[in-house]
Backbone as numpy.savetxt, mean C-alpha at the origin, in Angstrom:
# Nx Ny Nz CAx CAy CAz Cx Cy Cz
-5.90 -22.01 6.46 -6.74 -20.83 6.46 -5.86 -19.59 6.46
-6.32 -18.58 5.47 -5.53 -17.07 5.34 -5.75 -16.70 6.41
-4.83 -15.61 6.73 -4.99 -14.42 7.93 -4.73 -13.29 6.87
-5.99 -12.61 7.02 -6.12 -11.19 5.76 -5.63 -9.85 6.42
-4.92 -9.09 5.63 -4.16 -7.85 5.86 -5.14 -6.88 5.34
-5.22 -5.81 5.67 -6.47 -4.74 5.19 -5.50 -3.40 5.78
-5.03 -3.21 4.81 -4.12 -2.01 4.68 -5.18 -0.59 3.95
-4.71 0.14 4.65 -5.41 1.67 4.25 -4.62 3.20 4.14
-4.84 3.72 3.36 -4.32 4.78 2.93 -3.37 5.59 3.93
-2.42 6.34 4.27 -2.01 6.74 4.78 -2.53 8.12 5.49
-3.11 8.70 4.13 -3.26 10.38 3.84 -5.38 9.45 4.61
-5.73 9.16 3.86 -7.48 9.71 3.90 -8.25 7.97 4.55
-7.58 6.54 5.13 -7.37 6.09 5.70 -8.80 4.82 4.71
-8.68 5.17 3.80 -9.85 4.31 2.65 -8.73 3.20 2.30
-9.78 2.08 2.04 -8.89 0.70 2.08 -8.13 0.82 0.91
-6.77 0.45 0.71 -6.27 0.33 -0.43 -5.94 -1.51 -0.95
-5.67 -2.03 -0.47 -4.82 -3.74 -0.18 -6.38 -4.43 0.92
-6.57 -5.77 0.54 -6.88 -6.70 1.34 -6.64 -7.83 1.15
-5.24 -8.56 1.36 -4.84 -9.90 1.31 -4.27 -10.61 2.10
-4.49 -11.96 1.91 -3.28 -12.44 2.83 -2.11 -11.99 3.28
-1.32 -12.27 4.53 -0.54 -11.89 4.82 0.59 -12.07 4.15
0.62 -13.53 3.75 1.75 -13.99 2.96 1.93 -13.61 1.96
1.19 -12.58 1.06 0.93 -12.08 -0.28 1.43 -10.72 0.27
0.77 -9.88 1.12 1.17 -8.37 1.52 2.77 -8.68 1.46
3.37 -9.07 1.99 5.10 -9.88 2.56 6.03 -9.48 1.05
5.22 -9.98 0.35 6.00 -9.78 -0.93 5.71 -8.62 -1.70
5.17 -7.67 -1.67 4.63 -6.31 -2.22 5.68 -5.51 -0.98
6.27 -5.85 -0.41 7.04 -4.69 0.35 8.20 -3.50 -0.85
8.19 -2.68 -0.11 8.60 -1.66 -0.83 8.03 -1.06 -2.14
6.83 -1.46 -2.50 6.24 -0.85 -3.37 5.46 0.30 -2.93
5.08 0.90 -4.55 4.26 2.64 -3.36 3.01 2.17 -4.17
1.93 2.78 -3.54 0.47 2.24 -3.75 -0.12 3.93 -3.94
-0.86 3.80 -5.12 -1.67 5.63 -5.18 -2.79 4.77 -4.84
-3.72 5.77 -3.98 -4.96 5.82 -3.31 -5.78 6.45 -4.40
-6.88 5.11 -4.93 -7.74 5.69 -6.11 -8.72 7.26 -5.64
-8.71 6.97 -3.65 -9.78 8.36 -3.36 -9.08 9.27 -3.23
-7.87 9.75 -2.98 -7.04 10.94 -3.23 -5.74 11.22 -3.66
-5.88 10.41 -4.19 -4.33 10.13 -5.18 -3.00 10.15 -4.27
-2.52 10.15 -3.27 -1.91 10.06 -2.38 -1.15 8.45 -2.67
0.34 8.89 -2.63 1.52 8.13 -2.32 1.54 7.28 -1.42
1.32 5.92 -1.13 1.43 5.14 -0.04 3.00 4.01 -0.12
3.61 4.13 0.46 4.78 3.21 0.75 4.54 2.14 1.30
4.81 1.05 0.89 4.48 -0.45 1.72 5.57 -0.73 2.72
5.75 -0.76 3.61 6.83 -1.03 4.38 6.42 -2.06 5.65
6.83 -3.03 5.74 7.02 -4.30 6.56 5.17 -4.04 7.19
4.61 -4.42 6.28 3.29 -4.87 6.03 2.51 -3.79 6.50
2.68 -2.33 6.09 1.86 -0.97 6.63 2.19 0.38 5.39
1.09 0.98 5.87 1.57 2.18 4.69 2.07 3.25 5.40
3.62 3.62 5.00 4.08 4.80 5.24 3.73 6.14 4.25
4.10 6.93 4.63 4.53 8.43 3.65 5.88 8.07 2.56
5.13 8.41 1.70 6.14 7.80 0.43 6.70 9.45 -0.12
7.72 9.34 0.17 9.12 10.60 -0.57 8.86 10.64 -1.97
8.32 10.92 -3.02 8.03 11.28 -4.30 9.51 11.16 -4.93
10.27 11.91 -4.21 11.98 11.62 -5.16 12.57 10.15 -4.82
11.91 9.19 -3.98 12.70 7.50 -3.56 11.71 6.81 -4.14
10.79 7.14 -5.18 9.57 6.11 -6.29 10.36 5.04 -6.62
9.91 3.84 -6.35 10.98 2.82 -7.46 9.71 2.45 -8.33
8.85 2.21 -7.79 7.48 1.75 -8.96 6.28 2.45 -8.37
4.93 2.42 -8.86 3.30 2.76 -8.45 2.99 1.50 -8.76
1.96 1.01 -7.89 0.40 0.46 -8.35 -0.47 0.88 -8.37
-1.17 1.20 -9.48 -2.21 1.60 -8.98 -4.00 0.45 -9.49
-4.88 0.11 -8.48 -5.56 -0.49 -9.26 -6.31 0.17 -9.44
-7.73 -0.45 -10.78 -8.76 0.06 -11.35 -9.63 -0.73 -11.34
């Protein structure tokens, strides 16, 4: 049985991520835009930080 991660925006706190844990684990260091306010989210050891605009290595964004 999963144990689900439900990660949320940094800036406006709307869900961005809901997956397993073992799935969040491997998305680390990616930055996530928030479809409700376009806001930068950093994945860092399974949470969203404030993402530095000049340290981008990639976006996801979904649709």
């Amino acid at each position: 049985m999963y144990k689900f991660t439900c990660l949320r925006c940094y800036n406006c706190n709307s869900v961005i991520i809901n997956l397993p844990e073992s799935e969040v684990e491997k998305l680390n260091g990616l930055t996530f835009q928030c479809e409700c306010c376009d806001y930068l989210n950093l994945l860092s050891n399974s949470r969203f930080i404030e993402a530095a605009k000049e340290n981008l290595k990639s976006i996801c964004s979904f649709s």
